[in-house]
N, C-alpha and C positions, 0 to 999 in steps of 0.2 A: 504494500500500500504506500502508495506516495501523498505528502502530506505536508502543508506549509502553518508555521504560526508566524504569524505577522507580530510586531510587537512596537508598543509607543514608550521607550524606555527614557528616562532622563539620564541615565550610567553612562558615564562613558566609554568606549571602546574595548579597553582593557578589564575596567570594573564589570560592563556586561560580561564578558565572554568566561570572565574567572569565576562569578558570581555562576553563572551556568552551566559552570562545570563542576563548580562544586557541591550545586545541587542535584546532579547529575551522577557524581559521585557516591553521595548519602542516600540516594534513592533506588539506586542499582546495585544489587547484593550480587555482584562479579565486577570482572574487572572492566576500567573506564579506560578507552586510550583516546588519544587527544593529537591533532595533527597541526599544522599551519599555524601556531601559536596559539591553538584553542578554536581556531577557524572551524573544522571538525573534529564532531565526538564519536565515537563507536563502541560500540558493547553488543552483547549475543543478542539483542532483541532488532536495534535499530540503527541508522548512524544519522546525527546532525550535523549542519553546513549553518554555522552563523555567520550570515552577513549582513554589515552595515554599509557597505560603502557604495557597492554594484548593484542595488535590488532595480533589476530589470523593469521598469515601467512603474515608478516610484508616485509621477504624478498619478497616473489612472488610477492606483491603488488606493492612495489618500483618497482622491475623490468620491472611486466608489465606495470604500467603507468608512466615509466619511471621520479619519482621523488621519493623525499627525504619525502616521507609522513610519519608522525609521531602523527597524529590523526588521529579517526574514530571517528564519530557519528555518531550512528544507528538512524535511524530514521520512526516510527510508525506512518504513517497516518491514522486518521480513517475515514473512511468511509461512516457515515453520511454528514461529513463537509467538504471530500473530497477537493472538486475544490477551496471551501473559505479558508482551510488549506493551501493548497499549493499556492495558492496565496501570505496567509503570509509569508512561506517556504521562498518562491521566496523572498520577500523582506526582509528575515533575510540575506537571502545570500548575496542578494547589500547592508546590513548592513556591513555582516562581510567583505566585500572585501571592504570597504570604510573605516571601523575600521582600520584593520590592513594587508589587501592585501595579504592576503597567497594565495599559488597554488593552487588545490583544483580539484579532481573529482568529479562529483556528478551521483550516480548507483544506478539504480534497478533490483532487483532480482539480485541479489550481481555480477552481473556482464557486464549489461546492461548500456553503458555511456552513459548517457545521455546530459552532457558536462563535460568541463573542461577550467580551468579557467592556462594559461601558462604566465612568461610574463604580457603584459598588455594585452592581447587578453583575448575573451572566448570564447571559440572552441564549440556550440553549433551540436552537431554528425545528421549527416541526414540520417545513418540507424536506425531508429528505426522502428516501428513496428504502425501499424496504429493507437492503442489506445493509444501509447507513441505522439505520432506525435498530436493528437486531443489537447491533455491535455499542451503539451509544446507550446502554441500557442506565439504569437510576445507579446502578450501585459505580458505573463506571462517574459518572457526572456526579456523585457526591464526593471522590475523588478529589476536587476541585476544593473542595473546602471554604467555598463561598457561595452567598445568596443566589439565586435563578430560581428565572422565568422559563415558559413554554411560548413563544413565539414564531409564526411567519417572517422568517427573514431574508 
């Protein structure tokens, strides 16, 4: 599964990338490797690509999900470990929104929301698609360890 979280962070550079890796670290009970200066992460489940500097189509991005986003990490699930990976996923993501509470989209097939995190809300989207809807179940989205809504979005 290929998967992007956008993110509206005020960290800079370095403090992102360390700060994300080391919640990345505490959340993955194996081992974490780290490439490009923390650019990408890898472990048995999935690997991330943080980028600040090159996010391909930066304006339309802002525009359409109407924020100030200024990170993407791509993010590679694989598919042996599927459901166990993204369980982690899920609870890096209530790391990072407990860390340091940035906005945050989260899409698959680069254009699919799957939520979004505004505010203190997390805007959980109810169009998805059956195999989207299976895989995002309650216990994965309490994960998140913040308020949400059920929303068209």
């Amino acid at each position: 599964m290929d998967c992007t979280l956008f993110l509206v962070s005020n960290l800079d550079e370095e403090a992102l990338k360390r700060t994300i890796y080391d919640i990345v670290c505490d959340t993955v009970e194996d081992k974490v490797t780290n490439y490009e200066d923390f650019s990408r992460l890898s472990c048995k489940y999935f690997t991330l690509d943080i980028e600040t500097e090159d996010i391909i189509s930066i304006d339309f991005l802002r525009e359409e999900y109407a924020m100030g986003i200024n990170v993407e990490i791509g993010i590679k699930l694989f598919g042996k470990l599927f459901e166990e990976g993204l369980e982690v996923l899920f609870k890096i993501f209530g790391n990072i929104l407990m860390s340091f509470n940035p906005d945050m989209v989260f899409v698959e097939n680069g254009t699919d929301q799957i939520f979004r995190k505004e505010n203190t809300t997390v805007i959980i989207n109810t169009k998805l698609d059956q195999y989207q809807k299976k895989y995002l179940s309650n216990k994965i989205i309490a994960l998140l360890r913040f308020p949400y809504i059920f929303q068209e979005i």
